[in-house]
VOPA-140442 format. One record per residue: z, x, y of N, C-alpha, C, O in turn. Coordinates in steps of 0.2 Angstrom, whole numbers, plus 5000, padded with zeros to 4 digits. Example, Ala and Ser with C-alpha at 12.3 -4.5 7.8 and 13.67 -1.06 7.14 Angstrom:
<sites>
{site {5039; 5066; 4972}; {5039; 5062; 4978}; {5039; 5066; 4984}; {5042; 5071; 4983}};
{site {5035; 5064; 4989}; {5036; 5068; 4995}; {5039; 5064; 5000}; {5040; 5067; 5006}};
</sites>
This chain:
<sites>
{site {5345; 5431; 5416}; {5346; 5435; 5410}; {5346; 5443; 5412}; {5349; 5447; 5410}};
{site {5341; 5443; 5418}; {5340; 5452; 5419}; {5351; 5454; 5421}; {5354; 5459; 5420}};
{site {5352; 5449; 5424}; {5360; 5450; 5427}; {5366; 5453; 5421}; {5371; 5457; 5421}};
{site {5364; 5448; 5416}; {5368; 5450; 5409}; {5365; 5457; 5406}; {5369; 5460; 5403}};
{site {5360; 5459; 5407}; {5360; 5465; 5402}; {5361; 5471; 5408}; {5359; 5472; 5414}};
{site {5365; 5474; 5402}; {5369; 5481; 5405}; {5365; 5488; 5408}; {5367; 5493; 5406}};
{site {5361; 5486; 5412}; {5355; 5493; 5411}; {5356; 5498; 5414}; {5353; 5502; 5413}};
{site {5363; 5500; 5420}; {5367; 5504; 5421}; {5370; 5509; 5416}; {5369; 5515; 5416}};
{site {5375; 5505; 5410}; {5376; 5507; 5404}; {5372; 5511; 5400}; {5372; 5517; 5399}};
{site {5366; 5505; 5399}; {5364; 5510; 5395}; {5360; 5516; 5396}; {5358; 5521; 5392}};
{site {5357; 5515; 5404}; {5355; 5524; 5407}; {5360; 5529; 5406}; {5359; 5534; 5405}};
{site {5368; 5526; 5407}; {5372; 5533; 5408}; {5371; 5534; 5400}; {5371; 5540; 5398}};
{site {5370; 5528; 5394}; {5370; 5533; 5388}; {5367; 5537; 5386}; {5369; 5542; 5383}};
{site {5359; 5534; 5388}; {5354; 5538; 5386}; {5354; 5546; 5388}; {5352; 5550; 5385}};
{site {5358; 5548; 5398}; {5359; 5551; 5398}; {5365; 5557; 5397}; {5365; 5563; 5397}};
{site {5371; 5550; 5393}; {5376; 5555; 5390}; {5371; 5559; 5384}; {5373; 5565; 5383}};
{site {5366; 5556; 5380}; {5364; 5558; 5374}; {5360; 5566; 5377}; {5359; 5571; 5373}};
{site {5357; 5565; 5385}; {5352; 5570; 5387}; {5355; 5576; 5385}; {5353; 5580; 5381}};
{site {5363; 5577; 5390}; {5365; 5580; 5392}; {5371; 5586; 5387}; {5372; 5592; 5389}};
{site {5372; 5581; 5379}; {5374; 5582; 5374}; {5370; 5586; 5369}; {5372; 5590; 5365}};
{site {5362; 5584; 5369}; {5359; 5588; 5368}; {5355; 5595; 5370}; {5353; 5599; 5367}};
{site {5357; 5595; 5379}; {5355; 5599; 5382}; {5363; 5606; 5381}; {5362; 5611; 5383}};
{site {5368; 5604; 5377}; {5374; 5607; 5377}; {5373; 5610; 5370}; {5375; 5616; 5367}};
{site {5369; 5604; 5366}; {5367; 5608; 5360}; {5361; 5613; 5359}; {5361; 5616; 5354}};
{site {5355; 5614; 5364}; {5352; 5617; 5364}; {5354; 5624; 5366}; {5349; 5628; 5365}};
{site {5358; 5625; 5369}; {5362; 5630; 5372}; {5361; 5635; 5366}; {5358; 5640; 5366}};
{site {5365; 5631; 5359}; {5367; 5637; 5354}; {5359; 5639; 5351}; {5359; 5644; 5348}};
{site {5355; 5636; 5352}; {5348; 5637; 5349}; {5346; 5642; 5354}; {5342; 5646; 5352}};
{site {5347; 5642; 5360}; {5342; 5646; 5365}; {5344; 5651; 5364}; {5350; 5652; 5362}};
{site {5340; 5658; 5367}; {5342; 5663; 5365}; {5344; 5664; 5373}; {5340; 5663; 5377}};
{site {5353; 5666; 5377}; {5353; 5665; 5382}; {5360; 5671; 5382}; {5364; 5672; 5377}};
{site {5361; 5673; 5387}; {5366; 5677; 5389}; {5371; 5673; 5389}; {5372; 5667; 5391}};
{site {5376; 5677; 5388}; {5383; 5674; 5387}; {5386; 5670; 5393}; {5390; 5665; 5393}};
{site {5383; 5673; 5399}; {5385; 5669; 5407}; {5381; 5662; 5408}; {5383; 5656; 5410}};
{site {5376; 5665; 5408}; {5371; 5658; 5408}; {5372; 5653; 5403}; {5371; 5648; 5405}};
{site {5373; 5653; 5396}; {5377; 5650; 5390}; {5383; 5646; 5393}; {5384; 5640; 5390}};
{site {5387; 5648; 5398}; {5392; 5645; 5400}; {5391; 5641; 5406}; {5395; 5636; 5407}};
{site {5388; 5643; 5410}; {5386; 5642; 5417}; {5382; 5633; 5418}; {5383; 5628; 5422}};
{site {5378; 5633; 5411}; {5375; 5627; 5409}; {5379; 5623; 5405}; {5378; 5617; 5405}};
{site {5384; 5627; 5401}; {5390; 5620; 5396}; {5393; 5619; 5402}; {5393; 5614; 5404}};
{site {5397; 5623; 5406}; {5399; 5621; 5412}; {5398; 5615; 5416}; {5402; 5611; 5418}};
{site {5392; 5615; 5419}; {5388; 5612; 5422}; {5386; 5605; 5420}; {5386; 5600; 5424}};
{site {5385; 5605; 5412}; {5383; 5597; 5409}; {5390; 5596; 5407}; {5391; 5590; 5405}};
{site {5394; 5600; 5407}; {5399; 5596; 5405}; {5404; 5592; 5411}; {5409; 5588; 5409}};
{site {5404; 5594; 5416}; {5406; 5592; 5423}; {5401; 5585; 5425}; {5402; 5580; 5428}};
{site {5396; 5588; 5423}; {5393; 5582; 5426}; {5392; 5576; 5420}; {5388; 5571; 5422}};
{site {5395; 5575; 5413}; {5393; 5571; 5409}; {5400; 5567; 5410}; {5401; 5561; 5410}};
{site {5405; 5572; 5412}; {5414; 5569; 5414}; {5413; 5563; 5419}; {5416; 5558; 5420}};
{site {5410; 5566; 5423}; {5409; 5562; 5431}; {5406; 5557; 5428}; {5409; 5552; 5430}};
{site {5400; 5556; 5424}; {5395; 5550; 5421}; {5400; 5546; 5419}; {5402; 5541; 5423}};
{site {5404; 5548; 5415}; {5408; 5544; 5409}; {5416; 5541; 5413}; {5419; 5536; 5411}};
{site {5418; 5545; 5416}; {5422; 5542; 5424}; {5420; 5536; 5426}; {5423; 5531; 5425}};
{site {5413; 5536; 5430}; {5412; 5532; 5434}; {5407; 5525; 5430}; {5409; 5519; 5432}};
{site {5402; 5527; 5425}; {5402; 5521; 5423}; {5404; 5518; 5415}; {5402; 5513; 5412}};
{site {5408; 5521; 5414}; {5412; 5520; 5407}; {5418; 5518; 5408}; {5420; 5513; 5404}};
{site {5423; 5520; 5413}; {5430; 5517; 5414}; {5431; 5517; 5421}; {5437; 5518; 5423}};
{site {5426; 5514; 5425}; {5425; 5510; 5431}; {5430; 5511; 5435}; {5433; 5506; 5438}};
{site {5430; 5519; 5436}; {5434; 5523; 5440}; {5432; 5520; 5448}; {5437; 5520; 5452}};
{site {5427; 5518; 5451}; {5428; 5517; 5457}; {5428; 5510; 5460}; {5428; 5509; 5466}};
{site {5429; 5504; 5452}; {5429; 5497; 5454}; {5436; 5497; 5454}; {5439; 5492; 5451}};
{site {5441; 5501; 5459}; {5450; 5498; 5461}; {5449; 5500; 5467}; {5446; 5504; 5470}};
{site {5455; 5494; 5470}; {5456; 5497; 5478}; {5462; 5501; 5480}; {5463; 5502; 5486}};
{site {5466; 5504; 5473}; {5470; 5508; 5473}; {5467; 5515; 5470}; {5467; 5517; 5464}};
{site {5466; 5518; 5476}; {5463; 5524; 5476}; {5468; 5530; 5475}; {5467; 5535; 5472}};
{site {5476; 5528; 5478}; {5480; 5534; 5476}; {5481; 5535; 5468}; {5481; 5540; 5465}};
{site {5483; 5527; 5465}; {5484; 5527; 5459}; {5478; 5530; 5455}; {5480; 5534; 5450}};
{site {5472; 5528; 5455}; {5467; 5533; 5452}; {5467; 5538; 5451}; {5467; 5540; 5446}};
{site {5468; 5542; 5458}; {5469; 5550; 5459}; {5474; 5553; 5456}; {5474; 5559; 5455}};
{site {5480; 5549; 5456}; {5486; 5551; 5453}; {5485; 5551; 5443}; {5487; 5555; 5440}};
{site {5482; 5546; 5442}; {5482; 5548; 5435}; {5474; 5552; 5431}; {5472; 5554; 5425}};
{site {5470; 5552; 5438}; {5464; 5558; 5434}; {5469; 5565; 5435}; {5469; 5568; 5430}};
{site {5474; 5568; 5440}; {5477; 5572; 5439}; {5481; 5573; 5436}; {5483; 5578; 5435}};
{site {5484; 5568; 5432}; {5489; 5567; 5426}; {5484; 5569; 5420}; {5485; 5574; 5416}};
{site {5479; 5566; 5418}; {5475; 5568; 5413}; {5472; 5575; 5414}; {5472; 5579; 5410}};
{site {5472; 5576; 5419}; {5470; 5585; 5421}; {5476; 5589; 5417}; {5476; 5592; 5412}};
{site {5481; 5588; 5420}; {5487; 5591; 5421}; {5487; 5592; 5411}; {5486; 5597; 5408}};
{site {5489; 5585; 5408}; {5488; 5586; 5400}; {5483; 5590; 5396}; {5485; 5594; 5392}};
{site {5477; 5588; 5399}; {5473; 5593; 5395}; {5474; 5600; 5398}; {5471; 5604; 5394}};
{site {5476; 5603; 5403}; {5478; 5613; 5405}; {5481; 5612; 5400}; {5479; 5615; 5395}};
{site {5488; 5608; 5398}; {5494; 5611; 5395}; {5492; 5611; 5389}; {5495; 5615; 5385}};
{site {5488; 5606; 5387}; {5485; 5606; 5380}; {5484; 5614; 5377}; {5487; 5618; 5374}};
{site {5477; 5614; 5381}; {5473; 5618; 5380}; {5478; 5626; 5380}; {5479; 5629; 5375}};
{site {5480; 5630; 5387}; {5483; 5634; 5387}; {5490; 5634; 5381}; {5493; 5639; 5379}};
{site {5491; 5627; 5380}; {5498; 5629; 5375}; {5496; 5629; 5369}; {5501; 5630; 5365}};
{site {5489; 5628; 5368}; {5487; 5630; 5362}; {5484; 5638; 5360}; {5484; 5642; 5356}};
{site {5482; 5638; 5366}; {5479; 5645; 5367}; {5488; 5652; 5367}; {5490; 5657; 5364}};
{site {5490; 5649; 5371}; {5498; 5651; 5370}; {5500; 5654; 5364}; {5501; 5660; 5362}};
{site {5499; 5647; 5359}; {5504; 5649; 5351}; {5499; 5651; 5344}; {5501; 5653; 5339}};
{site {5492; 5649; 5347}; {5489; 5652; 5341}; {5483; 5659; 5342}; {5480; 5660; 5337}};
{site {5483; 5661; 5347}; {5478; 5664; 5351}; {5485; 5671; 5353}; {5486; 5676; 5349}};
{site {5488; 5669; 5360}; {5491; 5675; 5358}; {5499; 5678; 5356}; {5503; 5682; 5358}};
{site {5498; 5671; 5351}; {5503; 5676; 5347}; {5513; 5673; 5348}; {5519; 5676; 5346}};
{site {5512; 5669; 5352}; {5518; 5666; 5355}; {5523; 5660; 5351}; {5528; 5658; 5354}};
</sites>
């Protein structure tokens, strides 16, 4: 039975839930604008990396270029996202 329950799972959620709050705590603390960002930053890279590895079981393939190839493709989508949004409603284009 201990083999069927997910207790991997469910530590990364409890620590996605840590790390969500520790991002929400940010707006409550009273913290400089650098250090503000340095820590959404920081939980934010490291909740990516959580949710990569044990939510879409990025390291159980044996084709490692095709992984690499579509975590840069999802990179790539979200810059063009974000800058072409920032582009046409930000500046002005």
């Amino acid at each position: 039975m201990a083999r069927l329950f997910p207790i991997r799972h469910v530590m990364g959620y409890i620590f996605s839930l840590v790390l969500s709050l520790v991002a929400l705590g940010v707006i409550y603390w009273d913290l400089t604008f650098a250090a503000a960002m340095v820590i959404l930053i920081i939980s934010a890279l490291i909740q990516a990396s959580l949710q990569l590895v044990l939510f879409m079981h990025i390291g159980e393939t044996d084709s490692k270029k095709t992984l690499y190839l579509n975590i840069a493709y999802a990179v790539f989508v979200g810059v063009v996202t974000i800058f072409g949004t920032l582009f046409a409603m930000i500046w002005g284009y």
